[in-house]
Every structure is written in structure tokens, then in C-alpha cells.
C-alpha positions in Angstrom: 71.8 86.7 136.7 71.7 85.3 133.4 73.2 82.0 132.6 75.9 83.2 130.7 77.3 85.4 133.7 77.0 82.4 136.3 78.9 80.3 133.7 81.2 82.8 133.5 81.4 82.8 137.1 82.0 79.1 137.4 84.8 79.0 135.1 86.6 81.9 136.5 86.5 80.2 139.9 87.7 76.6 138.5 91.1 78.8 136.9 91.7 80.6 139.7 91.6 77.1 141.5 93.6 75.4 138.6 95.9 78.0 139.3 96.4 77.9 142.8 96.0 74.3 143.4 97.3 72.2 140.0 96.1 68.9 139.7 98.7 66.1 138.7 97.9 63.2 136.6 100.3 60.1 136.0 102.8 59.6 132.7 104.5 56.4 132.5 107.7 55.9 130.2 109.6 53.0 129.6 113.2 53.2 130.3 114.1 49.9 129.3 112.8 47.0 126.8 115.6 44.1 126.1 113.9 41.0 125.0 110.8 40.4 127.3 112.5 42.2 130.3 110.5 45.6 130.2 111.0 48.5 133.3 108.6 51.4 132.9 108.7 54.5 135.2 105.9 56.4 136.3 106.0 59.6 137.3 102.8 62.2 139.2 103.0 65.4 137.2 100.9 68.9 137.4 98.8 70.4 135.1 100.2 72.9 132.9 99.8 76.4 134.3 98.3 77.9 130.8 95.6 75.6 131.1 94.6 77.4 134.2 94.9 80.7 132.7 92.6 79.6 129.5 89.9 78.6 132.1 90.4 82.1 134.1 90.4 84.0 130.4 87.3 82.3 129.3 85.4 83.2 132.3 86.5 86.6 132.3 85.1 86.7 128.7 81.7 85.2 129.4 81.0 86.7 132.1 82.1 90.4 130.8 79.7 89.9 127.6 77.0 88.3 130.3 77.3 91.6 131.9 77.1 93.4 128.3 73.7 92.1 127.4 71.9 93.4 130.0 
């Protein structure tokens, strides 16, 4: 296999995985700020879905012209 296709093959694994499985990363907002009394909240959120599906698309494309070349 060319390295094109097994890239392609990577990436269409990691958004099938993103996709499935969402990671979460951590956002912290402040709620309040009087004087130099400050209370912050932080929350665990998941990655966006699309991201997943831009991961899973790119693969599909590399590893479709991968298979093109040949």
C-alpha cells in the first residue's frame, strides 16, 4: 500500500473513533468578578461532532485518490 492509502486509513479510523467515542476538554467561565472576589466555573465538554466527520471525510478522500493512483 502506498502511503497515501494507509494515511487515509489512519484518519478514517481516528473519525470513526471521534465519532463514536468524543473526547471532552475543559472551558472555564467566570460567573462572577466584584472587587477582588472572583468565582469561575468549569465545565468538561465534548468535541464537536463535525470535527469527527472532517477527520472521517478526509480519510475517505485520501485514501479513494490512494486507490486512484495505482
Amino acid at each position: 500500500m502506498k502511503a497515501i492509502s494507509i494515511a487515509g486509513l489512519v484518519l478514517i479510523a481516528g473519525g470513526i473513533f471521534l465519532i463514536v467515542r468524543p473526547p471532552h476538554y475543559s472551558s472555564e467561565r467566570r460567573v462572577l468578578n466584584f472587587g477582588g472576589l472572583t468565582a469561575s466555573v468549569s465545565q468538561e465538554r465534548p468535541l464537536p461532532g463535525w470535527v469527527g466527520g472532517t477527520v472521517l471525510g478526509a480519510g475517505l478522500v485520501l485514501l479513494s485518490v490512494g486507490l486512484l493512483k495505482r
